[in-house]
C-alpha positions as CSV (number, residue, x, y, z in Angstrom):
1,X,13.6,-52.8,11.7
2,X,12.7,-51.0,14.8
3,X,9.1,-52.0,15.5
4,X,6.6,-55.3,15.1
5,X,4.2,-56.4,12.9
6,X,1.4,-59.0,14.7
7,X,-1.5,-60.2,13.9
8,X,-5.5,-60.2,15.8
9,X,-8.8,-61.3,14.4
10,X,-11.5,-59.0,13.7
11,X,-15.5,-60.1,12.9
12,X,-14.2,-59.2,9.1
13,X,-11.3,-61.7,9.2
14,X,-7.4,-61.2,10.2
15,X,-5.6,-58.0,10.3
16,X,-2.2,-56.5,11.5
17,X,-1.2,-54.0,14.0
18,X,1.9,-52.5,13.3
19,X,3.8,-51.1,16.6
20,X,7.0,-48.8,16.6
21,X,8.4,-46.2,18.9
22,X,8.7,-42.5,17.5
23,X,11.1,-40.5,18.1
24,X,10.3,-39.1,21.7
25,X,10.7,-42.9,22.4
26,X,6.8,-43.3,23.2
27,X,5.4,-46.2,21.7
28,X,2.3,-45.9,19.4
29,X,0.8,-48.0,16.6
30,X,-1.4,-48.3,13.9
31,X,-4.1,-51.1,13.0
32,X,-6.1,-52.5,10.2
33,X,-4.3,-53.6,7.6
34,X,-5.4,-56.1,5.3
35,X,-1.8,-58.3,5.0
36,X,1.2,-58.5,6.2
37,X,3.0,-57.4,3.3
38,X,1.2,-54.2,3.9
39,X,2.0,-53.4,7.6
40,X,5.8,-53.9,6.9
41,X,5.7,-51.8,4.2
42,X,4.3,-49.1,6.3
43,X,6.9,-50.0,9.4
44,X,9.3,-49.6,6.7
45,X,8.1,-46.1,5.7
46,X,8.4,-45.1,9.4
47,X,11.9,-46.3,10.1
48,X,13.2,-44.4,6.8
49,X,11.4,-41.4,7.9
50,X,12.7,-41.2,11.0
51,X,16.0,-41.9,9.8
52,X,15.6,-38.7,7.6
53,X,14.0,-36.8,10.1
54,X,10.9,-36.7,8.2
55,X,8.6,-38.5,10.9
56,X,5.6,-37.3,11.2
57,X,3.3,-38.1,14.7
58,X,-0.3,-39.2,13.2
59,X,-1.9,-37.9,15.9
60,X,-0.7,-34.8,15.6
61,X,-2.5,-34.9,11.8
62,X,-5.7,-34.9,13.9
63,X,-6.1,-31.5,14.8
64,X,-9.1,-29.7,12.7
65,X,-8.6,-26.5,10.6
66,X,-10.8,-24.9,13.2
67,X,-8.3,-25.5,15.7
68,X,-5.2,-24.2,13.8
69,X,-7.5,-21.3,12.4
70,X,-7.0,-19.1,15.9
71,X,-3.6,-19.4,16.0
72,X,-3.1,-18.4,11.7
73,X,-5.5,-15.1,12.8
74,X,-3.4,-13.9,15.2
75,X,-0.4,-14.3,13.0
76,X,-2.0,-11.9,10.4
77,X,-2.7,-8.9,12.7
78,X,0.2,-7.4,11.2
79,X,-1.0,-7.0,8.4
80,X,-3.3,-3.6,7.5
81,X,-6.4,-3.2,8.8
82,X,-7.9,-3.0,5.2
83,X,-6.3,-5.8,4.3
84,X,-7.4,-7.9,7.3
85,X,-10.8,-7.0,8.0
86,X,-11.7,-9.4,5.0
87,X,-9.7,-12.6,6.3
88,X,-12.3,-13.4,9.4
89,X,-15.4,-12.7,6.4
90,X,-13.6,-15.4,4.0
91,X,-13.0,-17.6,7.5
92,X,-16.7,-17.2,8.3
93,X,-18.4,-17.2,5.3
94,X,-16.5,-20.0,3.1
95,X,-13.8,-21.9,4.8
96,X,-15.4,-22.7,8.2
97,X,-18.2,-24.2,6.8
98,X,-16.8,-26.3,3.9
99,X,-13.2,-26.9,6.2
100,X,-13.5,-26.2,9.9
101,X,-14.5,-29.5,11.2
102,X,-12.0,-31.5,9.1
103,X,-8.7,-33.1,10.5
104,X,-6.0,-31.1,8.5
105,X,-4.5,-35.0,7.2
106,X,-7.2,-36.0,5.8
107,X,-7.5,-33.1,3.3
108,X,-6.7,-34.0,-0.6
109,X,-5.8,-31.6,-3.1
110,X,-8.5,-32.9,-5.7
111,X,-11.3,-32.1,-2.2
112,X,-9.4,-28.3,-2.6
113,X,-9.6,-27.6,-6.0
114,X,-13.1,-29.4,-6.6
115,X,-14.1,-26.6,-3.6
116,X,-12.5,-23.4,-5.4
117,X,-14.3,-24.4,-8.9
118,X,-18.0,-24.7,-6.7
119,X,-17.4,-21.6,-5.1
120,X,-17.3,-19.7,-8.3
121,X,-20.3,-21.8,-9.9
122,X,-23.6,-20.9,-10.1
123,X,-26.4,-23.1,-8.1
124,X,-29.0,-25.2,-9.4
125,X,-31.4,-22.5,-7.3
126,X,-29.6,-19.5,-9.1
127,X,-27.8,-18.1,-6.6
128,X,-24.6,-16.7,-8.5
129,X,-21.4,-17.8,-7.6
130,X,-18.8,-16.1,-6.2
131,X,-16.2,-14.1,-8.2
132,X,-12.7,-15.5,-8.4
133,X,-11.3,-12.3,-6.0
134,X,-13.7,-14.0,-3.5
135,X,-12.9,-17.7,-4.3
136,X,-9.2,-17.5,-4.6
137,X,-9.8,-15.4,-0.6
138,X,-11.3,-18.3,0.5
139,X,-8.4,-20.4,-0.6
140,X,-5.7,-18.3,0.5
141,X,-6.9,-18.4,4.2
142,X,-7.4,-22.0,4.2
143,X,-4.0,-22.6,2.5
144,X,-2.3,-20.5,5.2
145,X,-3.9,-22.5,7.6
146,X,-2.7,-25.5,6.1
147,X,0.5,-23.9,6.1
148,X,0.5,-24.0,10.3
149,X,0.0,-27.1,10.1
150,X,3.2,-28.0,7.4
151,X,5.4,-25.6,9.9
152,X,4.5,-27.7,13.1
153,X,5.4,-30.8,11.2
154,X,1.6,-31.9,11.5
155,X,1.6,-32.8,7.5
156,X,4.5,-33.2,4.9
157,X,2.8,-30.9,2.4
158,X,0.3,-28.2,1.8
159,X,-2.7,-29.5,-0.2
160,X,-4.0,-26.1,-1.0
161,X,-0.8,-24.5,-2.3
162,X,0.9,-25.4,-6.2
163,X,-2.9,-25.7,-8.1
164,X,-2.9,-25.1,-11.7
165,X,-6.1,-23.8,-13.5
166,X,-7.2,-21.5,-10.9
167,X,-9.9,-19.1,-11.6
168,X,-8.3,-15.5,-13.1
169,X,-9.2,-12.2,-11.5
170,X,-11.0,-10.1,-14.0
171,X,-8.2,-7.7,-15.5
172,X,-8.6,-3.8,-15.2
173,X,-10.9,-2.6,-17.7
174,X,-9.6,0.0,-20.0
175,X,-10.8,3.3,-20.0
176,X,-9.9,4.8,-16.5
177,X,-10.5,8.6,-15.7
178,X,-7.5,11.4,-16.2
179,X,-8.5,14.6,-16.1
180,X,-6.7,17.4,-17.4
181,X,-5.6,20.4,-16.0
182,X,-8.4,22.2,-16.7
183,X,-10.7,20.0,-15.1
184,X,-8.9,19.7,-12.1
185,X,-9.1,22.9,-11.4
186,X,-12.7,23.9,-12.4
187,X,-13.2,21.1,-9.9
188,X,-11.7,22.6,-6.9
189,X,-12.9,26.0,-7.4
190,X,-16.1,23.9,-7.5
191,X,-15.8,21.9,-4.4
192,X,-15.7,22.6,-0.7
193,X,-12.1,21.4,-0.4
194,X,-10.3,23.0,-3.1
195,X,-6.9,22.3,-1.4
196,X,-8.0,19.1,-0.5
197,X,-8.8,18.2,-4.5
198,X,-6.1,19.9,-5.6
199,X,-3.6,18.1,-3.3
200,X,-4.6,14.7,-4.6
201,X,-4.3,16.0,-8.2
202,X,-1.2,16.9,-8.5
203,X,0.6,15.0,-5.6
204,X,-1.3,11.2,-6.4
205,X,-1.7,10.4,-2.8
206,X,-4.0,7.8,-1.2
207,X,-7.0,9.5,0.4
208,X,-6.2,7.9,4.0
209,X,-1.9,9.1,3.5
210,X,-3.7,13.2,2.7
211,X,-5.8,12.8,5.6
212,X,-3.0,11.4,7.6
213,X,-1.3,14.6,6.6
214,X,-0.4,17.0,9.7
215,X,1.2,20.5,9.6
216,X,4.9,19.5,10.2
217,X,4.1,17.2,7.4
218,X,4.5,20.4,4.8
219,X,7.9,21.9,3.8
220,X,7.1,25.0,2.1
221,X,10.8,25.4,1.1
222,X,11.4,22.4,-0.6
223,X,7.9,22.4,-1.9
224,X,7.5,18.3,-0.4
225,X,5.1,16.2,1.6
226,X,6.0,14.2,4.1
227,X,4.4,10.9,3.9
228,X,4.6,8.8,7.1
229,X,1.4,8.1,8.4
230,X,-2.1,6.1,6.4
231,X,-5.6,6.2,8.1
232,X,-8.2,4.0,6.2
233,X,-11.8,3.5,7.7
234,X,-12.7,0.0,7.9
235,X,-16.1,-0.5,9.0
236,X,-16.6,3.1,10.0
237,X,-13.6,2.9,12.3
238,X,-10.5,5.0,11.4
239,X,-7.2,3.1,12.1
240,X,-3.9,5.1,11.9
241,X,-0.9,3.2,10.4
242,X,1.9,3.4,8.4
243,X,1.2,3.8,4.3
244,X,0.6,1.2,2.4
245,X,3.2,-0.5,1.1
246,X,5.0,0.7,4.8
247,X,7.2,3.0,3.2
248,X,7.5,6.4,4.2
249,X,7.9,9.1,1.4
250,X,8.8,12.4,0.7
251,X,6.0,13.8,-2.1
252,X,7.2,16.8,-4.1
253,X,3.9,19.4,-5.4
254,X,3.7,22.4,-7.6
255,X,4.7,25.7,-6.4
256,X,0.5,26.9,-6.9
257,X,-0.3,24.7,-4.2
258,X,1.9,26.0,-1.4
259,X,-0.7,29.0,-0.8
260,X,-3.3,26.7,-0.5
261,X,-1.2,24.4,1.9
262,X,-0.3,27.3,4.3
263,X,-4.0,28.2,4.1
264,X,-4.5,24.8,5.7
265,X,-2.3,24.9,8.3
266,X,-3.3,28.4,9.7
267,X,-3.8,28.3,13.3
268,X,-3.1,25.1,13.9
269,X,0.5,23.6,15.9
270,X,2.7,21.4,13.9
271,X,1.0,17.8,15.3
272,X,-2.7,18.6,14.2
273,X,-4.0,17.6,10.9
274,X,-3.5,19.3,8.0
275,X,-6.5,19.1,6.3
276,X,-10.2,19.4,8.0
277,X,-10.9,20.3,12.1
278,X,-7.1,19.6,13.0
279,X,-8.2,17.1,15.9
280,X,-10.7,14.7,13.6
281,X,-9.4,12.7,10.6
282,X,-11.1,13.8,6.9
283,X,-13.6,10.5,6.0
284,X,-13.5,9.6,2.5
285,X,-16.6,11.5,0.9
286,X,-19.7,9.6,1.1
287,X,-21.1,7.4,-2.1
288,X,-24.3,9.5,-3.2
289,X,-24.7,12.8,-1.3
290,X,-21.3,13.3,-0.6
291,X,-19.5,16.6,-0.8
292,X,-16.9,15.4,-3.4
293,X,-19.8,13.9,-5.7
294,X,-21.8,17.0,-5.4
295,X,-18.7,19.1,-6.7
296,X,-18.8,16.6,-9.5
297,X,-22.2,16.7,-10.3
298,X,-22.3,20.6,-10.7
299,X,-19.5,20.6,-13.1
300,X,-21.2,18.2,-15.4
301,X,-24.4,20.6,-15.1
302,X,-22.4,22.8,-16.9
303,X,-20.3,20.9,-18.7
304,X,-22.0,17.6,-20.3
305,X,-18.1,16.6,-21.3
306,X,-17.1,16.5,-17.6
307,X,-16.4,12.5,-16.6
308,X,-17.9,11.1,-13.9
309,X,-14.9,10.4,-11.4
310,X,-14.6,9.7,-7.8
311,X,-11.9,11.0,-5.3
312,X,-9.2,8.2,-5.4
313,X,-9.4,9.1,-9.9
314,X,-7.4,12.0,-8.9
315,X,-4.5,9.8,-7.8
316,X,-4.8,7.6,-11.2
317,X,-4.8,11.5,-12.6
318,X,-2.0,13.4,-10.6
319,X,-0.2,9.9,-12.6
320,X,-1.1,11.2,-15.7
321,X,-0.4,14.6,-15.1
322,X,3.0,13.8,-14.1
323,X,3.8,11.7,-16.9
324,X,2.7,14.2,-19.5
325,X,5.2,16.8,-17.5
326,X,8.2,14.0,-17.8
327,X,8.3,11.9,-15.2
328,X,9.7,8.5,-15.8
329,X,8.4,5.5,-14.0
330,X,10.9,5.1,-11.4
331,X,10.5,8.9,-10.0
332,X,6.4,7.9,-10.7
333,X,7.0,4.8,-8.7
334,X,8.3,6.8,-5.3
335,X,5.3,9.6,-6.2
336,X,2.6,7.0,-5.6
337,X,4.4,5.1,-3.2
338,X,4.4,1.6,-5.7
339,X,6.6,-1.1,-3.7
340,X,7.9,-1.8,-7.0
341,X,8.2,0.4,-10.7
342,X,6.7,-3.3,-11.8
343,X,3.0,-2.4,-10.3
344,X,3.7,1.4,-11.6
345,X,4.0,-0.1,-15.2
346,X,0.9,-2.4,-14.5
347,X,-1.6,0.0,-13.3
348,X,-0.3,2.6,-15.7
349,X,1.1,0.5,-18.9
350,X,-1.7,3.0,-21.2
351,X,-0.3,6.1,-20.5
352,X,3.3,4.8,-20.9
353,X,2.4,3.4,-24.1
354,X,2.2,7.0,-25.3
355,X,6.0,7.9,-24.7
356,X,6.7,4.6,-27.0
357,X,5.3,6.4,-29.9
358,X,7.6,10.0,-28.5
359,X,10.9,7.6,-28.3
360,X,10.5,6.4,-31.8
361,X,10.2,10.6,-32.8
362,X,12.9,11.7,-30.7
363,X,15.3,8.6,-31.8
364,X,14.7,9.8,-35.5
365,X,15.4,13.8,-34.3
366,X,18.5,12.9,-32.5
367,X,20.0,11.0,-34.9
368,X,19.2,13.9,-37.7
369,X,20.5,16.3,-35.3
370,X,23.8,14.1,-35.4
371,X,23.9,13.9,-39.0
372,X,23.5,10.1,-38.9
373,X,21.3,10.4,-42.1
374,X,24.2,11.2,-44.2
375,X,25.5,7.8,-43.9
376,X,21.7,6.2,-44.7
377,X,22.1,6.5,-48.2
378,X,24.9,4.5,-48.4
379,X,23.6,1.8,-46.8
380,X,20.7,2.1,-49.0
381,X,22.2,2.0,-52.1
């Protein structure tokens, strides 16, 4: 066994010092053990590992989430800027306090999951806890960090990742706004932006990806839109990227709209912006007195029927305009931009419920039609 196991006295009575050489050859130890049985046990432990390559330098345990949290940040700046704006909030808010000063080996899973179950709690003073999208965040950022420190072999496994009994995000209530044709366009002639609403009608795009739009964007011809660029406001800043799920698309749109379109563009070069000044990027309407809300609000003066939507409904509409004309999910999943016909059948699993109930009709038509029925009898009597 490569290493020694001795003996010293302490004011509480003998203990052992166990010393061994790691791998670099550098020789280290570890004290305090109560007997002797203990300290080879451990000396044991360390020659397997390193025989495995599984050693792993105690000191190197010692570095505090804090420490690892600057180089985890900087990983995720790749990510969108919607997406991390709210990382260094969680950091600041939840983790730091509760994590930052604590030596990543030291952290147990039970300290973890005791933490996620508080944060959603209500206090003793009645402050409210914090919603499960807020507490499962908080435990994402400090199990990424945690996942530095697995990757530079600092500890042998994550103690934030593999809990059961998590708190559930709340699942999409029902009742989400379509409107119909109709409505749509009572609601542009209404509004300031009448290409603008009709655009996100019919064509489901993101509000940032028809802002993004730019003249050379638009093929009249093959009545498309070219979707290659996002720009999302985050804390009043506009930040230009790619779309969401980073895939660039090519959008079809009814034949109405290509007037509208060309409207748009008029006097402007191929590089400026489609919709608004050409040179400034549209901001999503503001909540209250915005221009969107005030189209809204003198349609329902009129018409006490007229739902109360907001701008990014007429995406959740345009997909229930296009299902109604035939679309299936796939060709639905490419309109929106889904990364997967899996999310398209989540977000939209109502209004595909409705072709279940068509299949079952058309099933019985075709199979009159083929004079299947014929044979029924038979197998009925």
């Amino acid at each position: 066994m490569s290493g020694t196991v001795n003996a010293y006295e302490t004011a509480a009575g003998k203990r052992y010092r166990v010393r061994y050489r790691k791998p670099d050859k550098s020789q280290t130890d570890k004290r305090g053990f109560r007997t002797k049985k203990e300290a080879e046990l451990f000396l044991a432990s360390v020659t397997v590992s390193k025989a495995r390559g599984e050693y792993l330098d105690p000191a190197l345990s010692r570095v505090t989430v804090a420490q690892l949290y600057e180089t985890w940040i900087i990983g995720k700046k790749s990510l969108k800027p919607s997406a991390f704006a709210q990382l260094p909030i969680a950091w600041r808010l939840h983790v730091e306090p509760k994590w930052g000063a604590r030596e990543v080996g030291g952290i147990l899973p039970s300290e973890v999951r005791t933490w996620v179950t508080e944060l959603t709690q209500d206090k003793p003073d009645g402050t409210k806890g914090r919603s499960a999208t807020v507490a499962l965040r908080a435990l994402g950022v400090l199990a990424g960090i945690l996942d530095v420190a697995v990757d530079d072999r600092r500890i042998a496994r994550n103690p934030a990742r593999g809990m059961k009994n998590l708190p559930r995000k709340p699942k999409r209530k029902a009742g989400r706004v379509y409107l119909t044709h109709d409505q749509v366009h009572t609601l542009a002639a209404e509004s300031a932006r009448p290409e603008l609403v009709l655009t996100l009608a019919y064509t489901g795009l993101r509000w940032g990806e028809a802002a993004a739009l730019r003249v050379r964007s638009v093929n009249l011809l093959r009545q498309r839109l070219h979707v290659e660029e996002n720009a999302v406001q985050v804390d009043g800043v506009i930040h230009v990227g790619t779309p969401k799920t980073w895939q660039i698309r090519s959008v079809p749109f009814p034949k109405f709209l290509a007037p509208l379109l060309e409207r748009a563009a008029r006097g402007k070069g191929p590089d400026d912006l489609l919709f608004g000044d050409g040179t400034s990027h549209l901001r999503p309407p503001r909540y209250g007195n915005g221009w969107f809300e005030g189209a809204v609000a003198r349609v329902q003066a009129r018409d006490d029927q007229f739902p109360r939507i907001t701008a990014h409904d007429l995406r959740h509409t345009a997909a229930s305009l296009a299902i109604a004309a035939g679309a299936n999910v796939k060709a639905l999943q490419r309109m929106l931009g889904h990364e997967s016909a899996a999310i398209t059948l989540d977000v939209y699993a109502d209004l595909f419920d409705d072709d279940l109930s068509a299949v079952s009709a058309n099933l019985e038509t075709a199979a009159r039609e083929q004079s299947v029925g014929k044979s029924w009898a038979a197998l009925l009597a």
